[in-house]
C-alpha positions in Angstrom: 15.1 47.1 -44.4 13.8 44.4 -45.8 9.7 43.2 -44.6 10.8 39.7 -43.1 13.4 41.6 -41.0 11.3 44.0 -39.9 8.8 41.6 -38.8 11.7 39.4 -36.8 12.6 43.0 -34.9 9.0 43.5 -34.2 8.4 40.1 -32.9 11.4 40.6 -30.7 10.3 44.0 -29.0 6.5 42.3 -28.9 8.3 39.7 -27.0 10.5 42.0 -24.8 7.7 43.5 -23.9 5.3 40.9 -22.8 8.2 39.4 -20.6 8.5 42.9 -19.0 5.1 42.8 -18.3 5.1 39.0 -16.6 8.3 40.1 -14.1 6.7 43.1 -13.2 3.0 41.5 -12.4 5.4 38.7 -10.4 7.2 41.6 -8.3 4.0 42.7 -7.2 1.9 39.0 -6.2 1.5 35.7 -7.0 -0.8 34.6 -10.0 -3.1 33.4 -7.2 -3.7 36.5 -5.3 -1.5 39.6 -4.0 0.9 39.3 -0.9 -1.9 39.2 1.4 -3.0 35.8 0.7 -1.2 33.5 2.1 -4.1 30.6 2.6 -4.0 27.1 1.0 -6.4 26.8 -1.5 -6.4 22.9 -1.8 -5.5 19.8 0.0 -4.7 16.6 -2.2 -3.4 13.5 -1.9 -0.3 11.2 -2.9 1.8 8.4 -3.0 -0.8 6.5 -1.0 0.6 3.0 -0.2 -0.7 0.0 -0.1 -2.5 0.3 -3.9 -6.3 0.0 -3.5 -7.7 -3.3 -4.2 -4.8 -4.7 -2.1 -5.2 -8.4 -0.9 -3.5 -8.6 3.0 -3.2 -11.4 4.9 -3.4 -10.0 8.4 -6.3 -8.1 10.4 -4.8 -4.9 10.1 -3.3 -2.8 7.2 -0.9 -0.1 7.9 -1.2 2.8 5.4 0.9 5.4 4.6 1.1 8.6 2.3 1.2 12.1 2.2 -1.4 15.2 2.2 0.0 18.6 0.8 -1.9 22.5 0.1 0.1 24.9 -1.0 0.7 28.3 0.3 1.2 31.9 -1.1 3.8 33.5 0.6 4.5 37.7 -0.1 6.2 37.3 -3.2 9.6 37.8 -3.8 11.8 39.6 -6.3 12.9 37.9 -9.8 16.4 36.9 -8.8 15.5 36.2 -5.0 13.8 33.4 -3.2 10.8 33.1 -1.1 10.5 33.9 2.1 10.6 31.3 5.0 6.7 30.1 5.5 6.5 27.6 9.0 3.6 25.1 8.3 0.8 24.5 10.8 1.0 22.4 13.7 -0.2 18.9 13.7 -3.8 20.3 15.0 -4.2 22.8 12.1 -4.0 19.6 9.5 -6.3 17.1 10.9 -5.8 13.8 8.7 -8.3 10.6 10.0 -9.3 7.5 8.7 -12.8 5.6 8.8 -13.4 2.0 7.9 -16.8 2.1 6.6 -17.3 -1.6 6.6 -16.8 -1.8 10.2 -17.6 1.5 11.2 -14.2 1.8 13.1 -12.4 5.5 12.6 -8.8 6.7 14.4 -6.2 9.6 13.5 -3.5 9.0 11.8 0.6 9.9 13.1 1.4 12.9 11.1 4.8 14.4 10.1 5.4 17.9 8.7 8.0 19.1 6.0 7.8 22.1 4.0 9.5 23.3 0.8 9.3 26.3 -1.0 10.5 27.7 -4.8 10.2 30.7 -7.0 10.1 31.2 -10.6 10.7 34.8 -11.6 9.1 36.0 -8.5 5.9 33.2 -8.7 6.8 31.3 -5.3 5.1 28.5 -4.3 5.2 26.7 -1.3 3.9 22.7 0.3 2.9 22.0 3.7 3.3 17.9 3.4 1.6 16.2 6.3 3.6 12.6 6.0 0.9 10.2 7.5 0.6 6.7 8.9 -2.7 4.9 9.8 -2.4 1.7 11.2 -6.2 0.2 10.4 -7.6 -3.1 11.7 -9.9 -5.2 9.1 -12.6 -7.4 8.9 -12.6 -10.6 6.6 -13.3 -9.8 3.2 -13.3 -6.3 1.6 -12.7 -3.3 3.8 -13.6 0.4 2.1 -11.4 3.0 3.9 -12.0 6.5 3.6 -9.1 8.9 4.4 -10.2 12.6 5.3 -7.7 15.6 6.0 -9.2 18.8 7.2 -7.0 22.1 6.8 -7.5 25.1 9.9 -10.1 26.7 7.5 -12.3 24.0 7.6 -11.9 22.5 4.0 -11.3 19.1 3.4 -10.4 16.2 0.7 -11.5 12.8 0.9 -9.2 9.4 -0.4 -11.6 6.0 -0.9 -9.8 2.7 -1.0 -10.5 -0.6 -1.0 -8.5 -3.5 1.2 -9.3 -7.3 1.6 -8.1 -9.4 4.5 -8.0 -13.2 3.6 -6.8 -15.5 6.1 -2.8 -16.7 5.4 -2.3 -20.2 4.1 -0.5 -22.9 6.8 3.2 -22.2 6.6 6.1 -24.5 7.3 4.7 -27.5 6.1 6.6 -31.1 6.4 5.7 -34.7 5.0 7.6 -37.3 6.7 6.8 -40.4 5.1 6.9 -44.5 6.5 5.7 -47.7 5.4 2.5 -46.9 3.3 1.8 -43.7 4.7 2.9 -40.1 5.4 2.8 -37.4 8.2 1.7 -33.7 7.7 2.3 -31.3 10.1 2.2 -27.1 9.6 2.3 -24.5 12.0 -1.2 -23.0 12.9 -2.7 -19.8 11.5 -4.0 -17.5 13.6 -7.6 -17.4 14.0 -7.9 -20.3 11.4 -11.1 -22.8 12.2 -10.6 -25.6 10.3 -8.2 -27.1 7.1 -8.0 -28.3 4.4 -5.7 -30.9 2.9 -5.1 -31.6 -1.0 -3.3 -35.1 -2.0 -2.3 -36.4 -5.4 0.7 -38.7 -7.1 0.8 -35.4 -10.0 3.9 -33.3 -9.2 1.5 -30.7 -11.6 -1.2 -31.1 -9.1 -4.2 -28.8 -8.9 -6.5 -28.7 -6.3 -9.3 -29.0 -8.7 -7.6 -32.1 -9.8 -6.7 -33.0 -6.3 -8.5 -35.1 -3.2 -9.2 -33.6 -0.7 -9.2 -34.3 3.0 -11.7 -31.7 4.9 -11.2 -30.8 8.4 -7.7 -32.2 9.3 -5.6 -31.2 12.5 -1.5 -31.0 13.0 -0.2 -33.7 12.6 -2.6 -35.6 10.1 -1.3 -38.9 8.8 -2.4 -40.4 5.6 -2.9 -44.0 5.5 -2.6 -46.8 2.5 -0.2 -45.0 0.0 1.8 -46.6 -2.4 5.5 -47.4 -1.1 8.0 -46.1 -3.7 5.6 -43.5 -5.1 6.0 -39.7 -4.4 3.1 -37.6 -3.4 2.1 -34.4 -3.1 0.5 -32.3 -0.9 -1.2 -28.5 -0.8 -3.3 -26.9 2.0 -5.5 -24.1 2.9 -6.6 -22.8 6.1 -10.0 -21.2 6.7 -11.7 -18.4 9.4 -15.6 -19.8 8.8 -16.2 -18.8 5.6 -13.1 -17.0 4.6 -10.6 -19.4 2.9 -6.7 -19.1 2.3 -4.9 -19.1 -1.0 -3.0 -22.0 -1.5 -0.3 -23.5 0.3 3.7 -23.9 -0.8 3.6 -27.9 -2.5 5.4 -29.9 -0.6 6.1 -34.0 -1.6 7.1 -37.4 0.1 8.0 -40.9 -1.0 6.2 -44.0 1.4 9.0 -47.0 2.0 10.7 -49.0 4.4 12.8 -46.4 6.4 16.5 -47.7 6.6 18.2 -48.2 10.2 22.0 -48.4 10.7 22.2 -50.9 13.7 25.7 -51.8 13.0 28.8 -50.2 11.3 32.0 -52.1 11.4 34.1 -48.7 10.7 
């Protein structure tokens, strides 16, 4: 026999013989410990929704994700699969939330699913506590720490950041007349005053805009051009806490035309 076939054989018996060695370790425990352990050994956390750095426009954010530790059940054979594992109750997994900007915390709805899977006789199984935190917000940025705490006392820790900005006035309308035009919007809640943007530039900016501090529902705008379209953006403000900017919306000032008789 030649030497490079030799080698090939003894590669392939070295080989045999280390994948012996794997299934039969499996058959008797997990990698992570023998049949007798059966505690998670960490708690992480996932698909954590919104992103952090998130700007919302309401005083409360609901968030939502999911907190998993794995388990080691007894192990099972090469060619079999692992044995049914119940995960805790709600209580065992505690999962809370802490606004540290206002100092308000809660506990968040919870939802359990497990899934298990073996590879020759390695099983692995996931407790996934499916959480929902509905937390209320201060203007400005809000840091938010989520916490879950498994039975044995160990625990993981999720930071994000969330800023609440007021909403900009919605359902804007220009009505135009003779020389002027009416603005009305719809008010935002908790908004304390507004502020109205004016130019004859459909590309207006409102850097490149006048502005009109302080206006109420309906505001009208005196001494415009007849014939000439104008344009018009808003923001609201809570104190110091502005909007972004509204949707543009336009008029055109004239003579407003009345049918008083029609002969058809």
């Amino acid at each position: 026999m030649r030497f490079a076939d030799m080698n090939r054989v003894y590669i392939f018996i070295t080989a045999t013989v280390l994948l012996l060695l794997v299934t039969l370790t499996l058959m008797n425990g997990c990698f992570f410990g023998d049949d007798s352990d059966s505690a998670g050994y960490w708690i992480y956390f996932e698909e954590i929704e919104p992103e952090s750095g998130t700007t919302v426009e309401t005083d409360s954010v609901i968030i939502t994700g999911q907190t998993s530790y794995p388990e080691r059940p007894p192990t099972s054979d090469w060619a079999g699969e692992c044995p049914y594992i119940d995960c805790p109750a709600s209580t065992v997994m505690q999962v809370s939330w802490l606004n540290m900007t206002t100092g308000v915390s809660g506990s968040a709805d919870q939802e359990i699913r497990n899934s298990c899977w073996t590879f020759f006789g390695w099983c692995r199984c996931e407790c996934v506590h499916e959480f929902t935190a509905a937390v209320p917000l201060a203007l400005g940025d809000n840091d938010i720490k989520i916490t879950a705490i498994d039975g044995a006392g160990s625990s993981e820790s999720f930071t994000m950041s969330v800023n609440y900005q007021p909403a900009p006035p919605g359902n804007i309308t220009a009505v135009a007349n003779h020389g002027q035009v009416t603005i009305s919007w719809d008010p935002v809640p908790g908004a304390t005053s507004y502020d109205l943007y004016w130019s004859t530039s459909r590309d207006m900016t409102i850097d490149a805009a006048d502005r009109i501090i302080g206006v109420s529902s309906p505001y009208v705008l005196y001494g415009l051009t007849d014939y000439t379209p104008y344009y018009f953006l808003m923001k609201a403000y809570i104190n110091n806490f502005e909007s972004r900017t509204s949707d543009l919306v336009w008029a055109v000032p004239g003579w407003l035309t009345e049918i008083v008789y029609d002969s058809n």
